[in-house]
C-alpha positions in Angstrom: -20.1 -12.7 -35.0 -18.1 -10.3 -32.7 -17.9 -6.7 -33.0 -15.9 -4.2 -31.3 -17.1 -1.1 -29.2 -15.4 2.2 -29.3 -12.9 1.2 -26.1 -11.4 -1.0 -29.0 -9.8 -3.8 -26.8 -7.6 -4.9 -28.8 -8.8 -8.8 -28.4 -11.8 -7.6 -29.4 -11.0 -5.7 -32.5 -8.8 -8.4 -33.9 -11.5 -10.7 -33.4 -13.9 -8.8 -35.2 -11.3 -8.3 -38.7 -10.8 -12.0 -38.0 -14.4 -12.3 -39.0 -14.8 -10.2 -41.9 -11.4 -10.6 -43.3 -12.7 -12.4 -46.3 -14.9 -10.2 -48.0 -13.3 -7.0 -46.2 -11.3 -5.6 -49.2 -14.3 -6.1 -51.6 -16.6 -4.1 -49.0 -13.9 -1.3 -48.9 -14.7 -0.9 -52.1 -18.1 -1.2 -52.7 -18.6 1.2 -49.6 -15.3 3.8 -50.7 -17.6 3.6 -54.0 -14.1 3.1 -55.9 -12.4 5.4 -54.4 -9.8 3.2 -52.5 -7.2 2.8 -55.6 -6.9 6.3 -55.3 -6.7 6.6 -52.4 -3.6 3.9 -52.2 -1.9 5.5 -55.1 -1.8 8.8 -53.4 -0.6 7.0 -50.1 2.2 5.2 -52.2 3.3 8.8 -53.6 3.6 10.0 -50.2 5.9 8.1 -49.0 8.4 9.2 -51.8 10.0 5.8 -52.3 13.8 5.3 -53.5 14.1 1.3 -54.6 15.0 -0.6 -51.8 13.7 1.4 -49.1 12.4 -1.0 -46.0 9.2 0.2 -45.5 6.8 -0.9 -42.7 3.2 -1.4 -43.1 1.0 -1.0 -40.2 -2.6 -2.4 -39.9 -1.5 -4.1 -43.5 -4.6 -6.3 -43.1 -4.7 -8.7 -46.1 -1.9 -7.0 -47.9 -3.0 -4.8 -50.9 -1.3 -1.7 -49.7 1.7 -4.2 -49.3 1.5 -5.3 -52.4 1.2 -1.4 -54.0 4.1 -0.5 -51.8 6.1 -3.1 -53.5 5.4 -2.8 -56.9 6.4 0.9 -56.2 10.2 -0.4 -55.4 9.9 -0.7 -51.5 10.7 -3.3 -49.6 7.8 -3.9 -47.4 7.0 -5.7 -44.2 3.1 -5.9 -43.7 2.4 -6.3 -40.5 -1.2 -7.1 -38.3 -2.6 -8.0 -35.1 -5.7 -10.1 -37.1 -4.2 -13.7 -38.1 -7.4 -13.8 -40.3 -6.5 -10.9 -42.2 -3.2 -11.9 -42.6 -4.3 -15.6 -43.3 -6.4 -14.5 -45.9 -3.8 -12.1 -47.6 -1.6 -15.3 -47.9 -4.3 -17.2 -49.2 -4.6 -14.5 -52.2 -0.7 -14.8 -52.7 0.0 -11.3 -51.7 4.0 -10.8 -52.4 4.9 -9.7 -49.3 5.8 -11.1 -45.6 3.8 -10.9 -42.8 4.1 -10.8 -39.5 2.1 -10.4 -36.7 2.5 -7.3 -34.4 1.0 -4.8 -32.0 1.2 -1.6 -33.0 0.9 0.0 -29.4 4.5 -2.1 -29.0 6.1 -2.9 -32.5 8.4 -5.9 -31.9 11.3 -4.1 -34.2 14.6 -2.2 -32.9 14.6 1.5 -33.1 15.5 3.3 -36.4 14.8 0.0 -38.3 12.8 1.3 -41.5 13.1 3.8 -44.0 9.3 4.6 -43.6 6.3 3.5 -41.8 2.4 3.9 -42.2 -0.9 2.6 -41.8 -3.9 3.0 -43.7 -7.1 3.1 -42.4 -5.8 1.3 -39.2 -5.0 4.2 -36.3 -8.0 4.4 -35.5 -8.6 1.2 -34.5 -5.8 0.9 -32.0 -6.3 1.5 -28.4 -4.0 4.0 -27.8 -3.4 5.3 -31.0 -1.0 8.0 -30.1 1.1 5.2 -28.7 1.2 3.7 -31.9 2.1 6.7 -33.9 5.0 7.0 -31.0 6.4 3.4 -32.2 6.1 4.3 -35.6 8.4 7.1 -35.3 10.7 4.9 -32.9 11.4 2.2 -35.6 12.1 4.2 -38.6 15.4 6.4 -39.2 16.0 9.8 -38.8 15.0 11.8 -41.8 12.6 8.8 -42.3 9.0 9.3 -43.1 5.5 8.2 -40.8 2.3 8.3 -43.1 -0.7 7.6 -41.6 -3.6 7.3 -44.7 -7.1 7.6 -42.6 -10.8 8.2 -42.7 -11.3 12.3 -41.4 -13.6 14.8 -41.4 -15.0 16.5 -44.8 -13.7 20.2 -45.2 -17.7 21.2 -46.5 -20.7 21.0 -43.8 -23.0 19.5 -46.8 -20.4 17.1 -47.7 -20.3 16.5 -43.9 -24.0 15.9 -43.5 -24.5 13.9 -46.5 -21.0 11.9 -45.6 -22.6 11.1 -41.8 -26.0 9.8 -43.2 -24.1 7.7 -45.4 -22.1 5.9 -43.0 -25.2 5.4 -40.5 -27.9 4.4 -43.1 -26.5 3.3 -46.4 -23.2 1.7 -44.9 -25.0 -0.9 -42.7 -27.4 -1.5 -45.6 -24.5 -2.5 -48.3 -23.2 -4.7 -45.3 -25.9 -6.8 -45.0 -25.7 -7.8 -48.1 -22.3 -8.0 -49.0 -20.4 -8.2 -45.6 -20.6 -11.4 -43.0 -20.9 -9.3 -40.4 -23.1 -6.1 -40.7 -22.8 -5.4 -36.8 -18.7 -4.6 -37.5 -19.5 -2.1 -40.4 -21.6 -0.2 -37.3 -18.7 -0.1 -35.2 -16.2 1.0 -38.3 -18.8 3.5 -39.1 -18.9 4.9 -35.6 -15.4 4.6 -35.0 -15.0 7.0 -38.4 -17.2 9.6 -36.6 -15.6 9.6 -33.2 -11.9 10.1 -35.3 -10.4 13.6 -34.6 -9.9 15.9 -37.8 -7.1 16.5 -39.6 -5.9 19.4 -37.3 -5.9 17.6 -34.6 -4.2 14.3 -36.3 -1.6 16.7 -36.9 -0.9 17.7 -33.1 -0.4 14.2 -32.6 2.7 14.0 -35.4 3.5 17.0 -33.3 3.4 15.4 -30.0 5.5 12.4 -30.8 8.5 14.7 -32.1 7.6 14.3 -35.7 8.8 17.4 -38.3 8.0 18.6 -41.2 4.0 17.5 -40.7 1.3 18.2 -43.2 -1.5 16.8 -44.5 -3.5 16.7 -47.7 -7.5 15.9 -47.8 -8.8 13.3 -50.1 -12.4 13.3 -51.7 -13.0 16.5 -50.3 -11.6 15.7 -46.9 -13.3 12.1 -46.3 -9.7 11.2 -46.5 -6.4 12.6 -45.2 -2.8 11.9 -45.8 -0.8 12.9 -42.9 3.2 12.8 -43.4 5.6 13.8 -41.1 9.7 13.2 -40.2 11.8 11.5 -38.1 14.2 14.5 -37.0 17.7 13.8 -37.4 18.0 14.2 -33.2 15.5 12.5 -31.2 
């Protein structure tokens, strides 16, 4: 079974969610230890949906963000660069289309959505500051870019006990539940090498984004990040 490395070529990384896509959404939540409903409810808020808005969902692996994001009144596109995750996700009958896309160079014409995010996806992209770029590029000024992600916990015992977790007991629930354990070692490394949530929000910065701001999740293991398309680019 392949496994990425923290260069995350993209080849590589799609390969490796190719691998695991069947029993990835059941490991997210034995490993979130039910947290990721909540986490995708709050991601759904944030986006502040009006019905019909043409939302674009990033890294939308087998869908169930879709899925929320369209049962919330949006009309969503999810989109991956894994045709197993996306396989699988049609297999399950998720209610959305899918179509397959880098997110370093998203095959869509500027100012195309209403919104556009990814959840727990940016950090597996190459150049992920390229990708917020695009993200901005295809939706509509005034539109909003929310980016849902794994980040650093605000306590330093919430830190400590949040690091041994993903190094010891993360691996551990792999192997038993996961087909590959060696990909949950590179997802949990890739969640430690992640920038925190100040520096998340440079990036909205850097690609022209407005109005940024963030809110932490379980105590900062997550964080929302929302910004806006300004009305001049």
């Amino acid at each position: 079974m392949s496994r990425a490395d923290l260069e995350k070529q993209p080849y590589d990384v799609a390969t490796m969610f190719d691998g695991i896509a069947k029993r990835y959404d059941l490991m997210n939540h034995l490993a979130a230890l039910g947290q990721v409903g909540m986490w995708r409810e709050k991601m759904v808020e944030s986006l502040e949906l009006e019905a019909g808005d043409q939302v674009l969902d990033l890294a939308a692996g087998t869908g169930t963000s879709s899925a929320a994001i369209a049962h919330a009144g949006g009309a969503v596109l999810a989109a991956d660069f894994s045709l197993g995750m996306m396989t699988e996700g049609r297999r399950r009958g998720a209610p959305v289309p899918f179509v397959g896309a880098d997110a370093q160079q998203l095959p869509f014409a500027d100012d195309s959505f209403d919104a556009a995010v990814i959840s727990f996806g940016l950090r597996n992209v190459q150049q992920p500051r390229q990708a917020l770029a695009e993200m901005a590029r295809v939706v509509r000024p005034g539109g909003r870019v929310v980016v849902c992600e794994f980040s650093t916990p605000t306590t330093a015992l919430v830190r400590t006990v949040y690091e041994r977790y993903l190094l010891r007991a993360l691996p551990a629930v792999a192997r038993r539940v996961a087909t590959s354990a060696d990909a949950y070692d590179y997802l949990a490394e890739s969640i430690l090498e992640w920038p925190d949530q100040e520096a998340l929000r440079e990036w909205f910065l850097g690609v022209g984004l407005q109005q940024v701001q963030y809110r932490n999740l379980t105590g900062g293991i997550v964080a929302l990040h929302r910004g806006v398309v300004p009305a001049t680019r």
